[in-house]
Residue, then its C-alpha position, 0 to 999 in steps of 0.5 A: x938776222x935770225x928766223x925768230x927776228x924775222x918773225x917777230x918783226x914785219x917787214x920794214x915797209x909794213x913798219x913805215x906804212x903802219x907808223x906813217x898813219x900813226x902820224x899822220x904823214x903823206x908819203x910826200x911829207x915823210x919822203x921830205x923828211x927824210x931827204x928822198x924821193x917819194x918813188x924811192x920811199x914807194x919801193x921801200x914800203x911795198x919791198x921792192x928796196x932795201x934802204x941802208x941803215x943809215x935811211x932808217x936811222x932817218x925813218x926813226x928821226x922822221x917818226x920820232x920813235x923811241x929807243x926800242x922802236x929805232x932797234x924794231x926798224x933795224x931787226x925789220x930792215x935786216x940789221x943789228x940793233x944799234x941800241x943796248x938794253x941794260x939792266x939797272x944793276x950792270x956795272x956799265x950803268x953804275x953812275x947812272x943807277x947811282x944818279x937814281x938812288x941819289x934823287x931817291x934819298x934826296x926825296x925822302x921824307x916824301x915817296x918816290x918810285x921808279x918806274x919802266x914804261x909798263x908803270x912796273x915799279x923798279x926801286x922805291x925810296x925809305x919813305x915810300x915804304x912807310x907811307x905805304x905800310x901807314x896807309x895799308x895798315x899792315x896790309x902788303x900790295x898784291x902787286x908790283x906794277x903800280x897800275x894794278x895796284x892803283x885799280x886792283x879793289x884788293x890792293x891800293x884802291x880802297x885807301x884812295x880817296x880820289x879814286x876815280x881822278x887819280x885811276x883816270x890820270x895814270x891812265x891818261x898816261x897809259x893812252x900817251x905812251x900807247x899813242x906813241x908805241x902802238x905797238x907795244x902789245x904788252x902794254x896794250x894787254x896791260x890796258x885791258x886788265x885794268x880796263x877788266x876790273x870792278x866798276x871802271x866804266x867802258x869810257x875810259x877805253x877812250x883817251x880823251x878821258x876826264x878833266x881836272x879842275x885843279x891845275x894839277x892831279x893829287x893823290x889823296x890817301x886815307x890814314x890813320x892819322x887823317x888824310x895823307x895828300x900828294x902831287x907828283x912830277x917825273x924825271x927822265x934821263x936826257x938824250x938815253x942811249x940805252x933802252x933801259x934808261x930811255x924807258x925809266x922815269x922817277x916819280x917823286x911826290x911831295x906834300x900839297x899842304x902842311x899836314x901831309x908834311x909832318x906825318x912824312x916827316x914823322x913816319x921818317x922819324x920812326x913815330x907814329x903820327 
């Protein structure tokens, strides 16, 4: 392990007291899950023991940590990532970026975005692209992360007719992944920007924040042609063994009434609806 390794990663008993807390799990408990003493676990969080690689692998099964953490508790114990972090466009993700683009075409007439952990918008579909030149009127994003683009009053904001509801959902999503990764420092800068912009109230620090009366978020954007009205699901890739892919999820969204449908349909088209 290189000295910059060594100062980007506290030691590995400073990871586990820190994501036992996150876990709220006892020393005894996590020792039983993962097949040890609770002495020999002792030693390993105040240093006095280095645990094998194969005891961290059990670490990360135990606190359930996602792809990029298992690699942090194996640069922090002293070895090699066990876990790859590719780009999309390298030939060894070929048939998995194929898979991608194939749910983005399929998707269309109605957007779908895909997106990393930090809400950056990676790849979009044809319709993506027209829904948003319709709704901003000729007006490009200041933004490529799709948070900043939500919450920025110069960008996407203004054309949201559910503003409050749709800001206050994908940060919820923000609060889970922060939950789940607390130590994921850009994308706890990321929440202070957001949280920085124009009239967004000081509660939503919280994670607890808002409730929805229908039984799922829309998103509704003002047109030219009348309201524009959408919901959303998110696909993941199942058991990733790669950061990159471990990290990405495809938002597609679909009309919620007939309407929205046939403007989709006719931006598709190449008509003006």
């Amino acid at each position: 392990m290189s000295s910059l390794d060594r100062k980007l990663y506290p030691p590995i008993g400073m990871l586990l007291r820190e994501w036992r807390g996150v876990r709220r799990m006892s020393q005894l408990d996590m020792a039983f899950e993962c097949g040890m003493s609770a002495r020999h676990l002792g030693f390993v969080e105040t240093g006095k023991a280095r645990p094998s690689r194969e005891a961290v692998g059990r670490f990360a099964d135990a606190l359930t940590l996602s792809l990029r953490e298992r690699n942090a508790f194996l640069l922090a114990a002293g070895y090699a990532p066990q876990y790859a972090e590719r780009d999309l466009a390298t030939p060894a993700l070929e048939r998995m970026r194929h898979a991608v683009e194939l749910i983005l075409h399929h998707q269309n007439p109605y957007p779908a975005f895909v997106l990393n952990q930090h809400f950056d918008v990676l790849m979009t579909n044809d319709a993506a692209l027209n829904v948003n030149r319709f709704v901003m009127q000729g007006r490009e994003s200041r933004h490529t992360n799709l948070l900043r683009q939500i919450f920025d009053p110069d960008d996407f904001r203004p054309v949201i007719l559910n503003w409050p509801e749709v800001a206050i959902g994908f940060l919820r999503r923000l609060h889970h992944h922060l939950a789940a990764t607390p130590g994921d420092e850009q994308g706890q800068a990321l929440l202070t920007e957001l949280l920085s912009y124009p009239d967004v109230p000081a509660a939503w620090r919280f994670s607890g924040i808002g409730s929805e009366a229908e039984p799922i978020l829309t998103l509704n954007f003002h047109s030219p042609a009348g309201p524009l009205r959408f919901f959303e699901t998110i696909t993941r890739f199942a058991a990733p063994f790669d950061v990159t892919l471990d990290e990405l999820q495809i938002d597609c969204a679909f009309p919620i009434d007939g309407p929205t449908a046939s403007i989709c349909s006719s931006l598709a088209a190449g008509e003006t609806p």
